[in-house]
C-alpha positions as CSV (number, residue, x, y, z in Angstrom):
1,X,22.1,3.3,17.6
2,X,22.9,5.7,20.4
3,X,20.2,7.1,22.1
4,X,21.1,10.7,21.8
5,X,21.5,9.8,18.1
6,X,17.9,8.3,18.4
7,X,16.2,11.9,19.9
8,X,17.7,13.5,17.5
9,X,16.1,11.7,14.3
10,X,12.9,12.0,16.2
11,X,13.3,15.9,16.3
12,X,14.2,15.7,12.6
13,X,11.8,13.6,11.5
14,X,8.9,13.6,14.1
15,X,5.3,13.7,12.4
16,X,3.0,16.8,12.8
17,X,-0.7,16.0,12.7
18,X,-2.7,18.6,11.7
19,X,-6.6,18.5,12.6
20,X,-9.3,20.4,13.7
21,X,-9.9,21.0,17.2
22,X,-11.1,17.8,19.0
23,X,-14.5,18.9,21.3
24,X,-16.0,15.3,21.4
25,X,-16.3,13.7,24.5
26,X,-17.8,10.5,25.4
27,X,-18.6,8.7,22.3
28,X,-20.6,6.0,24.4
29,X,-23.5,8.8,24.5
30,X,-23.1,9.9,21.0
31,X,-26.1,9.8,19.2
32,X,-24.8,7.9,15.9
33,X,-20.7,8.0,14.7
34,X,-22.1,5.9,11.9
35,X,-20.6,7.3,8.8
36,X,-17.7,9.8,10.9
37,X,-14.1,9.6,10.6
38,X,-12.4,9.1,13.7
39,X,-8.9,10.4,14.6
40,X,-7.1,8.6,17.5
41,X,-5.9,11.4,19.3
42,X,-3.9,9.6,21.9
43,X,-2.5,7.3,19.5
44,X,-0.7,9.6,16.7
45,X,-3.9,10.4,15.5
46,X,-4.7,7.2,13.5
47,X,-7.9,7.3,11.6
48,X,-10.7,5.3,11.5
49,X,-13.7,4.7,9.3
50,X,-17.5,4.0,10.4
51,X,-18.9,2.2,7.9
52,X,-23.1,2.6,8.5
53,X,-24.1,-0.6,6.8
54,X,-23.0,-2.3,10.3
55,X,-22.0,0.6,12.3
56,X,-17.9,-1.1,12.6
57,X,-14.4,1.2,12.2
58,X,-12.5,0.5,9.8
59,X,-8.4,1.7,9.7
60,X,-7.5,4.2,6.8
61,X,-3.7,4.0,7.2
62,X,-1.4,5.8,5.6
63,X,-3.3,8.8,3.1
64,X,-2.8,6.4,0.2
65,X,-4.5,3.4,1.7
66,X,-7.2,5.7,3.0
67,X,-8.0,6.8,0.0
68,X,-8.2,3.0,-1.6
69,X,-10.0,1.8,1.2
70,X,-12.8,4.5,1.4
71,X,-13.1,3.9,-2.2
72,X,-13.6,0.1,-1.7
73,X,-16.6,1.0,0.1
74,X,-18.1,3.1,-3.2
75,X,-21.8,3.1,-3.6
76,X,-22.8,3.6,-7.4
77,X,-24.9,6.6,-8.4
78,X,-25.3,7.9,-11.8
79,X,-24.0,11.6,-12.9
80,X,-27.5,12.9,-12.8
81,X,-27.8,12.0,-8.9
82,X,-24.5,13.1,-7.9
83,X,-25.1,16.8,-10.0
84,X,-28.3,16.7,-7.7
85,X,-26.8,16.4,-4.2
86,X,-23.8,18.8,-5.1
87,X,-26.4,21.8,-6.1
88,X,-28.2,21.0,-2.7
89,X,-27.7,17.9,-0.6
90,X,-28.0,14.0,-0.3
91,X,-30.6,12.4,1.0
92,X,-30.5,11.5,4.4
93,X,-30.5,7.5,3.9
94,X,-27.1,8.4,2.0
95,X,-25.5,9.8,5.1
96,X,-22.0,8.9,5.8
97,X,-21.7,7.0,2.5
98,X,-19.0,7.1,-0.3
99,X,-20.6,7.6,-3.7
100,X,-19.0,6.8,-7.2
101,X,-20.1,8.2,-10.0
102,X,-19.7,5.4,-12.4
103,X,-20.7,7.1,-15.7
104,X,-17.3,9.1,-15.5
105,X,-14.4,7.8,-14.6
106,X,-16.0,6.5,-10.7
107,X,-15.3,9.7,-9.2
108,X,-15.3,9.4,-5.6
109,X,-17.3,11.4,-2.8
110,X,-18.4,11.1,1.0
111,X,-21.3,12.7,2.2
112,X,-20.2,14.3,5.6
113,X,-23.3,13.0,8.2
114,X,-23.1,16.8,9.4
115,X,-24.7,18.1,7.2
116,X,-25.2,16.0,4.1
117,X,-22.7,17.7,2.0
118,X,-20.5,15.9,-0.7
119,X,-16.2,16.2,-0.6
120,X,-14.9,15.0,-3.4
121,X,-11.7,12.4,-2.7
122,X,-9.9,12.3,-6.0
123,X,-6.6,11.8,-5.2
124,X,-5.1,10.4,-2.1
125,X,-4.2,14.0,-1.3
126,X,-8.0,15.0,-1.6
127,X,-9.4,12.0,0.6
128,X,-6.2,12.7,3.3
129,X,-7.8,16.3,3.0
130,X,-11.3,15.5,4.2
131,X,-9.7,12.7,6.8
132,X,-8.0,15.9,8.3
133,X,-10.7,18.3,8.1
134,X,-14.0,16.7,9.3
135,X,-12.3,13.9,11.0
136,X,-14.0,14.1,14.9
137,X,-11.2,13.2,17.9
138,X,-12.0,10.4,20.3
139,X,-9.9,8.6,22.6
140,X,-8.9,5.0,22.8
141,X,-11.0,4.2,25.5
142,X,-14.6,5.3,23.4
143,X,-12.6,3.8,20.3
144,X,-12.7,0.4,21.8
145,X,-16.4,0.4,22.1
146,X,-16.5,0.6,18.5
147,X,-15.8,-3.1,16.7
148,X,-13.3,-3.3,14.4
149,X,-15.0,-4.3,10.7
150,X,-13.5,-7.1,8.9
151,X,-12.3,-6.0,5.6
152,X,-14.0,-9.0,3.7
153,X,-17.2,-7.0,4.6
154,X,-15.9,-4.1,2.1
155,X,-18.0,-4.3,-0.7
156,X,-16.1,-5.6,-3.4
157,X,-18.2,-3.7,-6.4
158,X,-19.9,-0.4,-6.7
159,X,-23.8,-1.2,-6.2
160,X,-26.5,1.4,-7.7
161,X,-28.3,3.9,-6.1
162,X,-30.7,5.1,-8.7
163,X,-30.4,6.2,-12.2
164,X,-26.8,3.8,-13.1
165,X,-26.3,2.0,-16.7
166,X,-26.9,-1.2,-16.4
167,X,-23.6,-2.3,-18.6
168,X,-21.4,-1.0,-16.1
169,X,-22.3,-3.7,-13.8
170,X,-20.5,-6.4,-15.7
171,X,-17.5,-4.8,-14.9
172,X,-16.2,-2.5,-11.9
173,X,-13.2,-0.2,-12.3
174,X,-10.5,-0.3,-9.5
175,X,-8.1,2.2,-9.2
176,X,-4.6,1.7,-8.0
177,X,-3.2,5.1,-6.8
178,X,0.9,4.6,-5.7
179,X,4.1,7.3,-5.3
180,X,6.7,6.6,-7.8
181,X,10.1,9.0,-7.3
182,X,8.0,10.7,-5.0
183,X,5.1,11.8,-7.0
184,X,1.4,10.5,-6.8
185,X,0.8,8.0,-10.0
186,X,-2.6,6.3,-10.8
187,X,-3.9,3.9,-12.9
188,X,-7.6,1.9,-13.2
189,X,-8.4,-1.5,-14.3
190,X,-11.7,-2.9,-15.0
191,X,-12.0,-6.2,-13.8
192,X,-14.9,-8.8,-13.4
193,X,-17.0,-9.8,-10.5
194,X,-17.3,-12.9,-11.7
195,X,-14.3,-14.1,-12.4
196,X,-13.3,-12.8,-9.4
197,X,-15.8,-15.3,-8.0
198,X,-14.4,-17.8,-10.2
199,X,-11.0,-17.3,-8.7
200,X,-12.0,-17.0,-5.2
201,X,-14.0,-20.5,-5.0
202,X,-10.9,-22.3,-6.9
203,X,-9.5,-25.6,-5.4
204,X,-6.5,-24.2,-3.4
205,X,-5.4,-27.5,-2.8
206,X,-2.4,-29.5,-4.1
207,X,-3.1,-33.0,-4.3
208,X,-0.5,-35.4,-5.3
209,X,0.2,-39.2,-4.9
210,X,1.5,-40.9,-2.1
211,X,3.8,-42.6,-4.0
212,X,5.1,-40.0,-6.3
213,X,5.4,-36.7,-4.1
214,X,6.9,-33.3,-6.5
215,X,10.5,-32.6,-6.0
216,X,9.3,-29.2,-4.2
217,X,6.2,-29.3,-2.6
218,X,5.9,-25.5,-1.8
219,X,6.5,-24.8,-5.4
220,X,3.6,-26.8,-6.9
221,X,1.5,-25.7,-4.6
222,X,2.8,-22.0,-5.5
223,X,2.4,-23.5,-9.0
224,X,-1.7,-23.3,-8.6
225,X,-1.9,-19.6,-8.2
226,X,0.0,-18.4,-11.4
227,X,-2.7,-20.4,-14.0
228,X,-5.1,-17.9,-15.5
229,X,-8.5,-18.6,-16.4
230,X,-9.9,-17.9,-19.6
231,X,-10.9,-14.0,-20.1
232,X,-8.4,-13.3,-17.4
233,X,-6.5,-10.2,-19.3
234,X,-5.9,-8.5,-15.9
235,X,-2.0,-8.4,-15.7
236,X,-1.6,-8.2,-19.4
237,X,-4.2,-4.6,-19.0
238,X,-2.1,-3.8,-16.0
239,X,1.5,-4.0,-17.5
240,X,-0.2,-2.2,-20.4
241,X,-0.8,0.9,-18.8
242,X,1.8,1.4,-16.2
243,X,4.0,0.8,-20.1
244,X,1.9,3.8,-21.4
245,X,2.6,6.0,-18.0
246,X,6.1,5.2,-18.2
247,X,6.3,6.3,-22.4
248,X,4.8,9.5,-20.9
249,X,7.3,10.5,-18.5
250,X,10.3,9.1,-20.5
251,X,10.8,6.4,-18.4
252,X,13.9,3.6,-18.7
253,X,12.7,-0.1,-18.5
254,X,14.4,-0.4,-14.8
255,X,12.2,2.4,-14.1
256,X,9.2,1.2,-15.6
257,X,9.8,-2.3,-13.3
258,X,10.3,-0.1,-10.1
259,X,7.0,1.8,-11.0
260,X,5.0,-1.9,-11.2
261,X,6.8,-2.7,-8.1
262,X,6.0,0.4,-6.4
263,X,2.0,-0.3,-7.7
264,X,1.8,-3.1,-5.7
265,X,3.7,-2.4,-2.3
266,X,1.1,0.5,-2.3
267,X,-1.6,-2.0,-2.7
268,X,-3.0,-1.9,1.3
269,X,-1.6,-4.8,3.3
270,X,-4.6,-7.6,4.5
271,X,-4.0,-7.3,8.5
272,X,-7.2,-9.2,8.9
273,X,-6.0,-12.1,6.9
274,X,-3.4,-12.7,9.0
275,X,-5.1,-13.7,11.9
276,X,-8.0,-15.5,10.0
277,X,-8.8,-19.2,10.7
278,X,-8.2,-19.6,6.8
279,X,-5.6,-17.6,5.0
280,X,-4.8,-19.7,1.4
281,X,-3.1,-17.3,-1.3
282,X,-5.2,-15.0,-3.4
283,X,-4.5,-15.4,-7.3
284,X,-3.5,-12.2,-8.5
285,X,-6.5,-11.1,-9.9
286,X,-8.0,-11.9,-6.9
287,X,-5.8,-9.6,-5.2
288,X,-6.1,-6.9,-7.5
289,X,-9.9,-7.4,-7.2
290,X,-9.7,-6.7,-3.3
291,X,-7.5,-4.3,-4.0
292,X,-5.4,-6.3,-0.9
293,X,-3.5,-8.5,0.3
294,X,-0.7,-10.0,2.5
295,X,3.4,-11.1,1.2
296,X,2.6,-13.7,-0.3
297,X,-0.1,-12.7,-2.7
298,X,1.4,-9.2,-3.4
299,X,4.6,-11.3,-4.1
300,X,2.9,-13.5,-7.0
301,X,1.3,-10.4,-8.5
302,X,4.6,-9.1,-8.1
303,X,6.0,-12.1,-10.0
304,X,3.0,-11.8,-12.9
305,X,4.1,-8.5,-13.5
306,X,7.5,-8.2,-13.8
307,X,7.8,-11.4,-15.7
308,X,4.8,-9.8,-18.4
309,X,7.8,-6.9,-18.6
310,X,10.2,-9.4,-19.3
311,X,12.1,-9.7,-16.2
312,X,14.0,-13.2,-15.0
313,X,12.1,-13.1,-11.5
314,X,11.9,-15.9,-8.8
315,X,9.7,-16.1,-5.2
316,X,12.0,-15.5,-2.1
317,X,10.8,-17.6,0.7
318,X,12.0,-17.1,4.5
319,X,10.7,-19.8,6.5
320,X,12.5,-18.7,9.4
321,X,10.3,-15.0,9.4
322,X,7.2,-16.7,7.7
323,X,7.9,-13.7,4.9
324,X,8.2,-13.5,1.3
325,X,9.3,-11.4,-1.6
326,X,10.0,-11.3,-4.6
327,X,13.3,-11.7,-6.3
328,X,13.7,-9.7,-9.8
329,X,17.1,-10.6,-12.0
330,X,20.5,-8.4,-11.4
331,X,24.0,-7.9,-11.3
332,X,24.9,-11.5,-9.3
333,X,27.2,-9.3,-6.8
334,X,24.4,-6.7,-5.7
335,X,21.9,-10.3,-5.4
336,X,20.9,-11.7,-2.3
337,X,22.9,-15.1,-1.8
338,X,24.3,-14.6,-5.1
339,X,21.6,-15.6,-6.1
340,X,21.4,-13.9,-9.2
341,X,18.1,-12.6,-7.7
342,X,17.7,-9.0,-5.9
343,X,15.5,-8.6,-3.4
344,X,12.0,-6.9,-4.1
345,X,10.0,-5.9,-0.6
346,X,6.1,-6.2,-1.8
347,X,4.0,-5.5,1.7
348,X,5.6,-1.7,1.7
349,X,7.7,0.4,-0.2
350,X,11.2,0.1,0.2
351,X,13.6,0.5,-3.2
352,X,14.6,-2.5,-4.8
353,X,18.0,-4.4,-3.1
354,X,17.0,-2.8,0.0
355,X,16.3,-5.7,2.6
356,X,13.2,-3.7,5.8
357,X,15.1,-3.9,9.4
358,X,11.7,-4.4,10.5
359,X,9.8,-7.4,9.3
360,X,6.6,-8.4,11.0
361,X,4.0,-9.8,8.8
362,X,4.2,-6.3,6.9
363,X,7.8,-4.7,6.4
364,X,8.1,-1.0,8.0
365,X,9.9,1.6,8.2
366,X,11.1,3.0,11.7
367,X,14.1,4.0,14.0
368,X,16.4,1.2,12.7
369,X,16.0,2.5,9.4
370,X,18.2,5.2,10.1
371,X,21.1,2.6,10.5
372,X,21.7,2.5,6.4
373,X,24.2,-0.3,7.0
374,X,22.0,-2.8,7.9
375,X,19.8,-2.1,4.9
376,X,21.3,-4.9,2.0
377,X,22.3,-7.0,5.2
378,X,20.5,-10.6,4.1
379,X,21.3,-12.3,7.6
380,X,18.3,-10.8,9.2
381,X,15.9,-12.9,7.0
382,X,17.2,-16.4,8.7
383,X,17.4,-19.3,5.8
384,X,16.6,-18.8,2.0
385,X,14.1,-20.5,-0.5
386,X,13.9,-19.4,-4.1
387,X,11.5,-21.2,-5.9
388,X,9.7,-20.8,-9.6
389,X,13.1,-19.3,-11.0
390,X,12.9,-17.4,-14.7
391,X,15.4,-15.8,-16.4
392,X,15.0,-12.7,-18.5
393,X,16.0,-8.7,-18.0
394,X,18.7,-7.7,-15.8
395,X,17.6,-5.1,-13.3
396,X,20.4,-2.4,-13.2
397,X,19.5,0.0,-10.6
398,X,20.9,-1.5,-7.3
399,X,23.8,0.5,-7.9
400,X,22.0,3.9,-8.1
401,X,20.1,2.5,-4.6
402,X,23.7,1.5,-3.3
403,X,24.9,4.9,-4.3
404,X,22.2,6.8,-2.0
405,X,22.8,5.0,0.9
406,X,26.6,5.7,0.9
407,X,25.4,9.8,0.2
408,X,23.1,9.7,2.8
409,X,25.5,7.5,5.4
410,X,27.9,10.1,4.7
411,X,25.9,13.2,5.4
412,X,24.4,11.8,8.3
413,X,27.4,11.2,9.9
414,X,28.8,14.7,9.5
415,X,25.7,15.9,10.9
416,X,26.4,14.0,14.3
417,X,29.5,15.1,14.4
418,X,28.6,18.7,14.1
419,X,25.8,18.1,16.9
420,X,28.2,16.0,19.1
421,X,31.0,19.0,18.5
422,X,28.4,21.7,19.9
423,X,28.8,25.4,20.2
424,X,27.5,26.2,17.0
425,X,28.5,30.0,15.8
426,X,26.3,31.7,12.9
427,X,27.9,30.4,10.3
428,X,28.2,26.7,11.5
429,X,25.1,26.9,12.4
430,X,23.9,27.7,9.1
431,X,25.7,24.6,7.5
432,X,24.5,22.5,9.8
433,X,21.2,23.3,9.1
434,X,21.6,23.2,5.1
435,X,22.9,19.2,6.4
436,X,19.8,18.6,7.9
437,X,17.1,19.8,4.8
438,X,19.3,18.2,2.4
439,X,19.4,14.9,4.3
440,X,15.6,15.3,5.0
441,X,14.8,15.4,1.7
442,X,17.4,12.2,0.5
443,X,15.7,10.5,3.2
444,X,12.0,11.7,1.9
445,X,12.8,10.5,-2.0
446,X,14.4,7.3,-0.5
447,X,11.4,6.0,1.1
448,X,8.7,8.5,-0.5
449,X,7.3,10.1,2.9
């Protein structure tokens, strides 16, 4: 891509933070930023947590992911508390904290340290809202003083503050907020701490005999993470609702699957597993549970749910990228490697078919993404494994995808011609700016921005 090209996608689609006013200055004197919200002013005004059980930052990402995470750290408090602080205040040992109320529907709050006030964070909206309006500025240099948290230290279940059913510890509610055509969807799953537990101390170990190895090692072993314990109804639950939010909205079954799909790219990608010593798969519920995870264990929750909707699916490996995705059953000429199988990005969102320029541990979106040729180009991901193959519904909407690049390709183009042409008059100019919105907002409902 040429570089004048380049400026001028950055001047179309350049992001505008808006914050308060940043006035703090060395954060090394600070009395306490337990509790705060930090905003990364000098790097594009990333936020950051400070959780004050241990006084480490913690990264809220994109306004979706900030509003999963914070929740991850919920405290539980019973209706009558929560009515109590928001006629007056919390109590000091609450500062900083997020609070659920757990006897309706775990409505979210965080008690700003300032002044001990609750804001509520119901949807990712609200929570990006209070990021925005009491986050406090600091630079990189005072941000480095503050250690990062490892996300393993997010509490995995509400715990109760005073007054909380006792039933409603058997069981914690997650919620799973995602866009789907460009609208905010949500839905909540109640799921067990301990068979989470159970899950998460399983052998994750394929043994075999020396003398009788499988016929593909990497799919046994994939092979342990798709049997189900007993009770386990999680997918099942999961498939369940998504089928009743789909019936709302007058949904086709392709767009039912691309709504699943879409749950679980939004599900916040494990960076901290990455790097860890030990990194074996997470079951699905496992991952659901965490509310986390890297490609591989979005991938078999991918796999669990599409195949519970009836979909022939299959795990895409890429050896040669240390990636994988998963594959969902079309039309064998829009498939990767005629396979049979399209590709299915499950660290991000990115439509079905469409194959990230940018792969690195998670799959994002950036400058190259602008070059909509390179999109269903399958060379990038280096050599091919498709493992635990299943046949059943043929996804149909690659075509539709296929059709919005070639709209948007199109339109783009004649927008750099008009700005390469130059010396606009009124009435060119006006067209060419009609170009622009209309491609801005193909390009916002391709990759819900």
């Amino acid at each position: 891509m040429k570089k004048d090209k380049l400026k001028f996608l950055l001047f179309l689609f350049g992001l505008v933070l808006v914050s308060t006013s940043f006035s703090f200055g060395r954060a090394a004197e600070a009395a306490s930023l337990n509790g705060r919200i930090l905003l990364q002013v000098q790097d594009k005004g990333q936020a950051w947590y400070v959780n004050p059980l241990n006084s480490r930052r913690y990264y809220l990402g994109r306004p979706d992911d900030a509003y999963n995470i914070m929740r991850d750290f919920g405290l539980g408090a019973s209706t009558k508390d929560i009515d109590s602080f928001l006629a007056s205040h919390a109590p000091t040992r609450l500062s900083g904290r997020i609070i659920l109320k757990v006897q309706d529907k775990g409505q979210a709050y965080y008690i700003n340290p300032l002044n001990l006030k609750l804001y509520y964070l119901g949807r990712p909206e609200d929570a990006f809202n209070v990021i925005r309006s009491l986050g406090l500025g600091i630079s990189n240099n005072d941000l480095s003083k503050i250690l990062i948290g490892n996300n393993s230290a997010v509490q995995a279940s509400p715990s109760p503050v005073i007054g909380v059913v006792p039933s409603t510890l058997s069981s914690v509610e997650k919620y799973f907020s995602f866009k789907y055509k460009n609208a905010n969807q949500m839905v909540t799953l109640k799921l067990s701490p301990s068979l989470y537990e159970d899950y998460a101390t399983s052998v994750k170990v394929f043994s075999y005999p020396a003398n009788n190895p499988p016929a593909n090692l990497r799919e046994a072993f994939y092979n342990i993470f798709f049997q189900t314990k007993a009770n386990d109804t999680a997918v099942n639950d999961l498939v369940n609702s998504l089928s009743a939010v789909a019936k709302n909205n007058g949904w086709s079954d392709d767009e039912l699957a691309e709504s699943a799909l879409a749950l679980v790219q939004y599900i916040p990608y494990d960076q901290a597993k990455v790097g860890a010593v030990t990194n074996n798969p997470y079951f699905p519920y496992e991952t659901l549970y965490l509310n986390k995870g890297v490609c591989s264990d979005k991938t078999f929750l991918a796999l669990a749910i599409l195949k519970k909707l009836g979909y022939g699916t299959a795990i895409l490996d890429f050896p040669d990228i240390n990636h994988s995705a998963i594959g969902i059953s079309c039309p064998v000429e829009y498939s990767i490697s005629s396979s049979g199988y399209c590709y299915g990005e499950t660290t991000n969102y990115f439509p079905i078919g469409v194959i990230p320029n940018g792969i690195n541990g998670q799959a994002q979106t950036g400058d190259d993404d602008y070059n909509f040729d390179g999109l269903f180009n399958e060379t990038k991901l280096g050599k091919i494994e498709i493992l635990r193959k299943s046949s059943g519904k043929v996804y149909q909407g690659v075509l539709i995808t296929k059709q919005k690049v070639v709209e948007m390709t199109a339109l783009y183009n004649s927008i750099i011609n008009m700005k390469d042409d130059g010396g606009f008059e009124y009435n060119t100019a006006l067209d060419y700016n009609q170009r622009v919105a209309n491609f801005n907002k193909l390009l916002k409902d391709f990759y819900q921005q």
